[in-house]
N, C-alpha and C positions, 0 to 999 in steps of 0.2 A: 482456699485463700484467694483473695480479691486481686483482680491486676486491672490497673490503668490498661486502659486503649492503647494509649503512646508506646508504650513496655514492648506490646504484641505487635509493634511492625516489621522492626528489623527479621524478629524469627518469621514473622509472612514472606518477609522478601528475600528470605534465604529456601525459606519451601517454596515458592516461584519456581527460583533459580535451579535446586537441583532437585526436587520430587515432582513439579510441574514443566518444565524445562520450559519456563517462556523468556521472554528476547527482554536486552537489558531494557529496554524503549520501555515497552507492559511495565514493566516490572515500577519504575521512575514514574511513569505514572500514575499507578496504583498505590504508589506511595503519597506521591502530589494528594488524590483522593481523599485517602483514609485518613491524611490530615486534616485535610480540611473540615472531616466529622469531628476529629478530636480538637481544631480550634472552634467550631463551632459549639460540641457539648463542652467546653472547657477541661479534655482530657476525661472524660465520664472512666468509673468500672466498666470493664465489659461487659457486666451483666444488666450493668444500667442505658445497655443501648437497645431499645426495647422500641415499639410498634411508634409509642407517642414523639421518642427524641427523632425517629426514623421519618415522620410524617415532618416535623416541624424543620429537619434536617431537608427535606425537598423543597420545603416553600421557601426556604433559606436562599438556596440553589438557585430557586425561577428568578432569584434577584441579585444575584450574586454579580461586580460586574467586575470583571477581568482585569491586567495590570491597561490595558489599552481603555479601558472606560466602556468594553462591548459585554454584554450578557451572555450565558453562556448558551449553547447552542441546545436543543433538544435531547439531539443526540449524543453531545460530550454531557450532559445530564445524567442521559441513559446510561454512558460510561462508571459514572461516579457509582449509581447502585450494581449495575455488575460487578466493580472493584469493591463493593460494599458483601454482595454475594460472596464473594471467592472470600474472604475475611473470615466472613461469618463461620464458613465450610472446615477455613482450615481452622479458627479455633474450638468446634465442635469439633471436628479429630483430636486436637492436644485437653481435650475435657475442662475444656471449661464452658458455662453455662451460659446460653446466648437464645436471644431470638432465632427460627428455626431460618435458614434462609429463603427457604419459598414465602414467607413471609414479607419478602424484599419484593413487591410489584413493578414489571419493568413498563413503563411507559411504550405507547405505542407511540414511532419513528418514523414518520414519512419516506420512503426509501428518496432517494436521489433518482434524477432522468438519468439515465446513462445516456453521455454524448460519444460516436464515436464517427470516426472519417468516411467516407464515401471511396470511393476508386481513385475519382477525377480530384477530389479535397488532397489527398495524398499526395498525387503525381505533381500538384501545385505547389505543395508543401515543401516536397522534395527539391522540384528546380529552383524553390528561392537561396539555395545553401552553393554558394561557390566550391567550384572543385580544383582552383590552381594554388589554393592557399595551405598551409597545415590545418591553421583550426578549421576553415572550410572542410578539409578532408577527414579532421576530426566530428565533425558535429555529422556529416552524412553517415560517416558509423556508427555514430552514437541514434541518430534517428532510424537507420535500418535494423538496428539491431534491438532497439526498443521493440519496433514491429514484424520482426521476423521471427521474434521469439518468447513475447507478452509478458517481458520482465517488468517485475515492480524496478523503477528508479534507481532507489536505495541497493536495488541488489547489481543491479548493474553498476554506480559508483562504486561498488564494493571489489567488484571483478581487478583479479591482477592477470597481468601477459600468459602465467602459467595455467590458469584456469581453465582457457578455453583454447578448445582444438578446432580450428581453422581448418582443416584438411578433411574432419571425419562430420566438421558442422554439426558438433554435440557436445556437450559438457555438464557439471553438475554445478549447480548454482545451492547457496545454502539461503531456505528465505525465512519466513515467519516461524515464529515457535522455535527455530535452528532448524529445520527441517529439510533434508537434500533434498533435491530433485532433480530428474536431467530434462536439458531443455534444448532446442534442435532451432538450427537458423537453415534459412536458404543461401544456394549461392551468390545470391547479389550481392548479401548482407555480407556474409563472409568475405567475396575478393574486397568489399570496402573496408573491412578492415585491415585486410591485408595492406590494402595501398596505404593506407593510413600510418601502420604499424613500420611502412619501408622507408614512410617520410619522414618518420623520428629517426633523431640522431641521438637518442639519449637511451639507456638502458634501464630507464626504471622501473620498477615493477607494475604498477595501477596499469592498468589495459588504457582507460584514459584520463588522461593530465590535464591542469588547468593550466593555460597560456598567461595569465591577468598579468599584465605590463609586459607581459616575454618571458618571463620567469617560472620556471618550474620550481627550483629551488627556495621555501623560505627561508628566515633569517636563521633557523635553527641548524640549517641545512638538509631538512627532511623534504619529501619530495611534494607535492599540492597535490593532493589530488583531485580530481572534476569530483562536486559535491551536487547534490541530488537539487539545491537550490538554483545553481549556474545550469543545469539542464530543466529545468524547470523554465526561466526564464530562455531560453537557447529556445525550446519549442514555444514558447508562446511568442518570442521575436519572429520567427520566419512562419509562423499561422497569419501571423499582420501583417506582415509582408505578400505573403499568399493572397493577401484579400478575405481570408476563411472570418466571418463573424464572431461566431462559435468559440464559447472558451473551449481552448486547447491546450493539454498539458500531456506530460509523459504518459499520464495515466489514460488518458482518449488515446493515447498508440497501443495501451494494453488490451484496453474493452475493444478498439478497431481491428485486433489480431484474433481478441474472441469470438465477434462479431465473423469475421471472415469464417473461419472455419465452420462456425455454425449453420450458415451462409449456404457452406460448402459440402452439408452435409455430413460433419463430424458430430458425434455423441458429444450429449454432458457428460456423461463421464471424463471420456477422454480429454474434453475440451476443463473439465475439475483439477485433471491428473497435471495438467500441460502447465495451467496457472497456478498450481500449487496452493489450491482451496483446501481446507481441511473438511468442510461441508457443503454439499451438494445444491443447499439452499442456496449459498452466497454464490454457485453461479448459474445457478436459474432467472436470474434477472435478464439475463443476453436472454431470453425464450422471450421476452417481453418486446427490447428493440425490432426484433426481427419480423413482430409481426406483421407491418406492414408488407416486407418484403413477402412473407408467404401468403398475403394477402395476394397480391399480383398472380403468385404462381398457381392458385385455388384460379382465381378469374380465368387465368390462360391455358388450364391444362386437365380441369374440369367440365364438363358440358353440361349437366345437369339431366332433370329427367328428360323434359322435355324434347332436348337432340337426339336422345336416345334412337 
């Protein structure tokens, strides 16, 4: 029996959700996607989504332009036939008959530069954040603790009071996929938090709150919590401040924490384990920034034949 495309999304996004465990974010927009195939074939059979609708479905794509009037990016392209793959996979489990998914070619991605801090980038960074004020002593935790522990954003706005253990500088953080991991700060990062934690006079749960107008509380009476956008914005204000050129965001405290350690002599792996990479490629990229640095160390610690 024949099934519309449309039919077969909700049951995709329920085998997401509990046969593949991905995060509700994947999931929304994976959904976003596969509509878009099925506003484009006009809702096709799924058997009618085939090599030809699939080709004319990407040229579609390279001109597709956003609610803002921008085109889509390469890489969010790239996205759409990955979301187009996993479709494919899972209605070939439930039997029905589809183009095979290797069939689906994924475009090659320019990777991104990784930017990350320097020593001196940092310590500049750090002294633009006042420390007599709350949010002052809010945001120096929030940026120590970014880089003492290479959390994504999102997982750090997510952190409540109970979460993390101050004392033992270890806790589990839940990130991609839903996947635990434990993650480890130093003690600078920690007494900042602490001081932080001694200047609220409010018992709320979020490890950190958003101050906007003074108010923790909105009108519902629920508490604000700091959202991954206000710290977005929070590190790119005191990088200008800084004088640092360089786009800077939460994420340059992440790669600058990987950066370090790698720096420092830690394994990929370990340095995989720490960021809670599912694959080993995604963090092979730090092997690439660093070369300059190991560049230096070969010049100053090697002699060649010749000194021999």
């Amino acid at each position: 029996m024949s099934h519309y495309t449309s039919e077969l999304i909700q049951p995709f996004l329920e085998y997401l959700e509990i046969e593949q465990n991905r995060s509700p974010k994947t999931s929304r927009n994976y959904e976003l996607y596969i509509n878009r195939l099925v506003d484009f074939g006009q809702d096709p059979p799924i058997e009618a989504v085939d090599d030809e609708l699939v080709r004319k479905w990407r040229m579609w794509l390279s001109r597709f332009k956003d609610i803002h009037g921008e085109l889509l990016s390469a890489t969010t392209r790239a996205y759409h036939l990955i979301a187009l793959r996993s479709f494919l996979k899972f209605c070939n489990k439930r039997g029905y008959e589809t183009i095979a998914p290797s069939h689906i070619e994924l475009p090659r991605v320019q990777k991104k530069q990784i930017s990350f801090l320097e020593t001196d980038e940092l310590k500049r960074l750090f002294d633009t954040i006042p420390s007599d004020t709350l949010i002052g002593k809010r945001d120096r935790a929030v940026i120590a603790l970014l880089y003492s522990s290479g959390l994504r954003v999102s997982e750090l706005t997510n952190l409540d009071r109970s979460h993390i253990n101050i004392r033992r500088g270890e806790f589990s953080v839940r990130g991609k996929g839903q996947k635990d991991r434990t993650v480890y700060i130093d003690p600078t990062a920690a007494d900042l938090i602490s001081v932080y934690l001694k200047a609220r006079t409010d018992n709320l749960p979020p490890l950190f709150v958003s101050y906007g107008g003074y108010q923790i509380v909105d009108q519902s009476g629920d508490f604000k919590r700091l959202t991954p956008r206000s710290v977005q914005r929070m590190v790119s204000n005191f990088a200008r401040l800084a004088g640092i050129t360089k786009h800077v965001s939460p994420h340059t405290l992440r790669h600058s924490f990987a950066t370090d350690l790698l720096r420092n002599g830690a394994d990929l792996r370990s340095i995989q384990t720490l960021l809670g990479h599912s694959n080993i490629a995604t963090t092979q990229i730090y092997t690439h920034v660093t070369d300059p640095h190991l560049k230096k160390i070969h010049n100053r610690f090697h002699k060649g034949i010749a000194a021999q």
